[in-house]
N, C-alpha and C positions, 0 to 999 in steps of 0.2 A: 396235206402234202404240199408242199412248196411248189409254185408256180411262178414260171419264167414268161414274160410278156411277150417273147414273140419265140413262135414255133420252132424248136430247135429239131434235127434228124438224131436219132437214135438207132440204130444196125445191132442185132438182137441173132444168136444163135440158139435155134430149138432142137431138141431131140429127145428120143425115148425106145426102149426096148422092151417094155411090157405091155401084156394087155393091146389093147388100138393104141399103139403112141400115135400114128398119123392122125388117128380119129379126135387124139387127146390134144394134139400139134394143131388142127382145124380150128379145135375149140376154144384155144389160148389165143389163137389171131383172132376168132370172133369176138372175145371178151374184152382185148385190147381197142380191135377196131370198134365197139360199141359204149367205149370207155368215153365220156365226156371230154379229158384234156388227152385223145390220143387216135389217130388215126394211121392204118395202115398204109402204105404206099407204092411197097410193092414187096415183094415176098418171090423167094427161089424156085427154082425145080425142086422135086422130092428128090433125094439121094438114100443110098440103104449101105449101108455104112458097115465096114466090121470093127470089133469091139478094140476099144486102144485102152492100154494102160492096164486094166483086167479084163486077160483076153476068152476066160472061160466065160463067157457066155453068149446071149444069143445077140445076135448081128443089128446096130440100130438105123432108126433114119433120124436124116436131120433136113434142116432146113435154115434158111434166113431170112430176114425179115427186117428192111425199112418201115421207122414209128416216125410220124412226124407228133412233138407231144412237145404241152406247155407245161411239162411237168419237170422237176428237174431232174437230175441222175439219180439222186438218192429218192425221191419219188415214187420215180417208175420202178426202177429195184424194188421196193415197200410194193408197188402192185404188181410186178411180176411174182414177188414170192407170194402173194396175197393168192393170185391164178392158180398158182404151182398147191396154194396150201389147202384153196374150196376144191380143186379139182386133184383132191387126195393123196396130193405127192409127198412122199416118206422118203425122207433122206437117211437110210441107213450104211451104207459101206461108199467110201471115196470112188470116180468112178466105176461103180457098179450098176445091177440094171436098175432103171425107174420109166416110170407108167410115162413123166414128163419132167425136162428141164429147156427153165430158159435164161440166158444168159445175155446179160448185155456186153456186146464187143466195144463198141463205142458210142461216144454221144458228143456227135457234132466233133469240134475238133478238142477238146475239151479233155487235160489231163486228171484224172481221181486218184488218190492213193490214200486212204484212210483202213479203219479197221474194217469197215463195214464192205467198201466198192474201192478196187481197181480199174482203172481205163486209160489206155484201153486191155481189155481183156488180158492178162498177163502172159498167156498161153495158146491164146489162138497163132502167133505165129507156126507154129509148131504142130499143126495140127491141119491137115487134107482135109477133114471132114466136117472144119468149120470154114476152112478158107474156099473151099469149093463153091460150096453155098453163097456164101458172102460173095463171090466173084459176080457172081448171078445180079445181085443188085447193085454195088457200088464196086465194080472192078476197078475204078483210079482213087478210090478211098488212098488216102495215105497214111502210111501205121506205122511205126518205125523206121520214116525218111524214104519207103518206098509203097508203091501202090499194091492194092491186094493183088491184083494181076500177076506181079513179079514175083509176089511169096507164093503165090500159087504155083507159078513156074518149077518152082524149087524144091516143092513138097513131094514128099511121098504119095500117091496115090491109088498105091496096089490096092486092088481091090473093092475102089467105092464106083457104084451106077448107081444111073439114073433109075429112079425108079418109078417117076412118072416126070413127062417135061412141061407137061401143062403146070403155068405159075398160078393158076387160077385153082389149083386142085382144092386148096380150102375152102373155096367158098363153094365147090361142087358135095361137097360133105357137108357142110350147113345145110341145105333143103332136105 
């Protein structure tokens, strides 16, 4: 994997609706955080989410998550799907449910658009239940010429709580 010489931030949207996603959400920041080129930095509230885009199903949580990592975009994505793929996540229906996903929103300030990675994230503006989280750690992040703060303003947010506020909650599921 490609490595960059000095420590870039990366801001990462997690979630899941099956099975423990929170338990499965703990376990993709431990893998990360215990990753050689990548450490955690700080990570959201839990949020319990209801379902967008296909709304028959059951209700997810999400989170966020600052990576400081010498790895590059294309990297980290190769070990995010790497997490996603030992910790048995099956990608079968477009938002539909799954055990765990995690998504990188951005990396540093740093535009991607290939076939592989978009950044930042093509869709999070559009979205409560990623911009929520992400408020959590980097609220003057600027995305689109303005801070997540402000998109968060804007969004819809029927129906997302908190579902725990302790930012620590993953590593209380690690022991």
């Amino acid at each position: 994997m490609p490595r960059s010489r000095t420590p870039a931030t990366a801001w990462l949207g997690l979630g899941g609706n099956v099975g423990d996603p929170v338990a499965a959400m703990a376990e993709a920041l431990s893998r990360l955080d215990a990753h050689p080129d990548c450490a955690v930095s700080a990570v959201s509230r839990l949020y319990r989410t209801p379902p967008w885009g296909k709304t028959d199903q059951d209700w997810f949580f999400n989170s966020a998550a600052a990576i400081e990592t010498t790895l590059g975009p294309h990297g980290l994505l190769d070990l995010c799907l790497e997490i996603e793929r030992a910790m048995k996540r099956i990608r079968q229906e477009r938002w539909g449910p799954r055990t765990l996903d995690m998504d990188i929103l951005a990396y540093d300030d740093l535009p991607v658009h290939d076939d592989r990675l978009t950044l930042p994230h093509p869709r999070m503006l559009d979205r409560a239940f990623v911009l929520m989280p992400l408020a959590d750690v980097a609220p003057s992040l600027v995305i689109g010429g303005s801070p997540v703060a402000a998109w968060l303003a804007d969004a819809d947010k029927a129906g997302i709580e908190i579902a725990d506020e302790d930012r620590g909650w993953w590593k209380a599921l690690r022991k």
